[in-house]
C-alpha positions as CSV (number, residue, x, y, z in Angstrom):
1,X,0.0,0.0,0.0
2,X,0.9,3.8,-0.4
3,X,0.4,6.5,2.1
4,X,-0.7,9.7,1.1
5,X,-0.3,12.7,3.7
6,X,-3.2,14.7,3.8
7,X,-2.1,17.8,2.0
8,X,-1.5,15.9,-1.0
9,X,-4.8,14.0,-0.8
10,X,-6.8,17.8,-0.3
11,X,-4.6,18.3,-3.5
12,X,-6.1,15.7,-5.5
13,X,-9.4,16.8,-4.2
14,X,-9.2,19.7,-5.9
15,X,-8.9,17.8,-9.5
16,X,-11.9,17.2,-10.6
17,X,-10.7,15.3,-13.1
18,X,-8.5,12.9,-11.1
19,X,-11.0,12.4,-8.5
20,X,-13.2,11.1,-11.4
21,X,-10.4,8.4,-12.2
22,X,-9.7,7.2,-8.4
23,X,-12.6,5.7,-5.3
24,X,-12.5,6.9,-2.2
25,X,-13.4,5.1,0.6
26,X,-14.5,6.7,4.2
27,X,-14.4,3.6,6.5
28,X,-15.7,5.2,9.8
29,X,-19.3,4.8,11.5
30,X,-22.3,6.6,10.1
31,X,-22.1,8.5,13.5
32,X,-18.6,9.7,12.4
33,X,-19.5,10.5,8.6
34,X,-22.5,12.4,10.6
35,X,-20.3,14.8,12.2
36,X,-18.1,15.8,9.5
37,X,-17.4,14.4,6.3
38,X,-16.0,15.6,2.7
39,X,-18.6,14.5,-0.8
40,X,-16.2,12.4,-2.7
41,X,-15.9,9.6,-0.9
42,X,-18.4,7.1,0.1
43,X,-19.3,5.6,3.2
44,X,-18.0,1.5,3.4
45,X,-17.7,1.0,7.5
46,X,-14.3,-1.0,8.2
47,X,-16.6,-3.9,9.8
48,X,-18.3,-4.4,6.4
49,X,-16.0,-4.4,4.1
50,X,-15.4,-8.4,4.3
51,X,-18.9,-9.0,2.8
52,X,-18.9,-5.9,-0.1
53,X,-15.3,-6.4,-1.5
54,X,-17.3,-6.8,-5.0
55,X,-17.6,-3.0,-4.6
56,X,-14.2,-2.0,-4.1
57,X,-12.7,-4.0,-7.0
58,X,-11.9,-2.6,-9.7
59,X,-9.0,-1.0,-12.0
60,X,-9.2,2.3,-10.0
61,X,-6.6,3.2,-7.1
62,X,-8.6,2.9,-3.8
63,X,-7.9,6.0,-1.4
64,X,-9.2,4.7,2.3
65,X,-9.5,7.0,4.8
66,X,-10.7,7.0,8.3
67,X,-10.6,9.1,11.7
68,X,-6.8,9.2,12.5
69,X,-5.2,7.0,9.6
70,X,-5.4,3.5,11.8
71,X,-8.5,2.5,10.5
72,X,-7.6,3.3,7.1
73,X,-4.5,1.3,6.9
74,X,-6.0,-1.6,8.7
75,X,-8.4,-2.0,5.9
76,X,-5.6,-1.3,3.5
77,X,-3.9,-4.2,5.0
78,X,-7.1,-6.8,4.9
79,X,-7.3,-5.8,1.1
80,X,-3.4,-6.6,0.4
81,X,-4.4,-10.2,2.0
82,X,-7.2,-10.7,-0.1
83,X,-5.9,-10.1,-3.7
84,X,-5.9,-6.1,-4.0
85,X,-2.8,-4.8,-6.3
86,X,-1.0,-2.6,-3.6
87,X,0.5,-0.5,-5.8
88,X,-3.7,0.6,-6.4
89,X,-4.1,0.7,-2.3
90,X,-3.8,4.4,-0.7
91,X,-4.1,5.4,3.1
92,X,-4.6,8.6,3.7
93,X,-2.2,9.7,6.5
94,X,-4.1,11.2,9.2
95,X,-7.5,10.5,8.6
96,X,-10.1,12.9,8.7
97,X,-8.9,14.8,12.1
98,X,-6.0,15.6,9.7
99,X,-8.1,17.2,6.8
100,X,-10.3,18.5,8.9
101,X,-7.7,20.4,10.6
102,X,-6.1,21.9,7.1
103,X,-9.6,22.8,6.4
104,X,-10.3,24.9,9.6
105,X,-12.4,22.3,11.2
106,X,-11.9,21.2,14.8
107,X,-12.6,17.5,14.3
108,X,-11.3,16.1,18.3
């Protein structure tokens, strides 16, 4: 897997046209997408990713993000294991506390 700090990855964000070429993953709770979230990614909780794998495969580069970055690489991890190219896994460093921070959001 790759990590990605989260500079780069609010980068990215802001290519349209990228962003239309990658998936991004939010693996929190729906309580945690609830409180702050961005619009690109979508909402796969860590605990259900096992049974929707189908939905992250693909010939896109997967960015995974989470609250803190754990999370995130964790799930990068359990996809490595289970047949994912690595080279198409990204964790974004940090997590969400991270981006939220650059953004001017008090996330903790």
């Amino acid at each position: 897997m790759k990590h990605l700090a989260p500079e780069k990855f609010l980068e990215l964000l802001d290519k349209p046209e990228m962003v239309k070429k990658i998936k991004i993953v939010d693996v929190r709770e729906p309580y945690e997408w609830d409180y702050y979230h961005l619009d690109e990614p979508e909402l796969i909780p860590m605990n259900t990713i096992p049974e929707r794998l189908d939905e992250l495969a693909g010939d896109a580069d997967l960015y995974v993000l989470c609250a803190h970055g754990v999370r995130s690489e964790m799930v990068c991890g359990y996809l490595e294991r289970n047949g994912f190219d690595p080279d198409k896994l990204v964790n974004v460093q940090g997590g969400m506390a991270a981006l939220a921070m650059l953004r001017g959001f008090a996330y903790d």
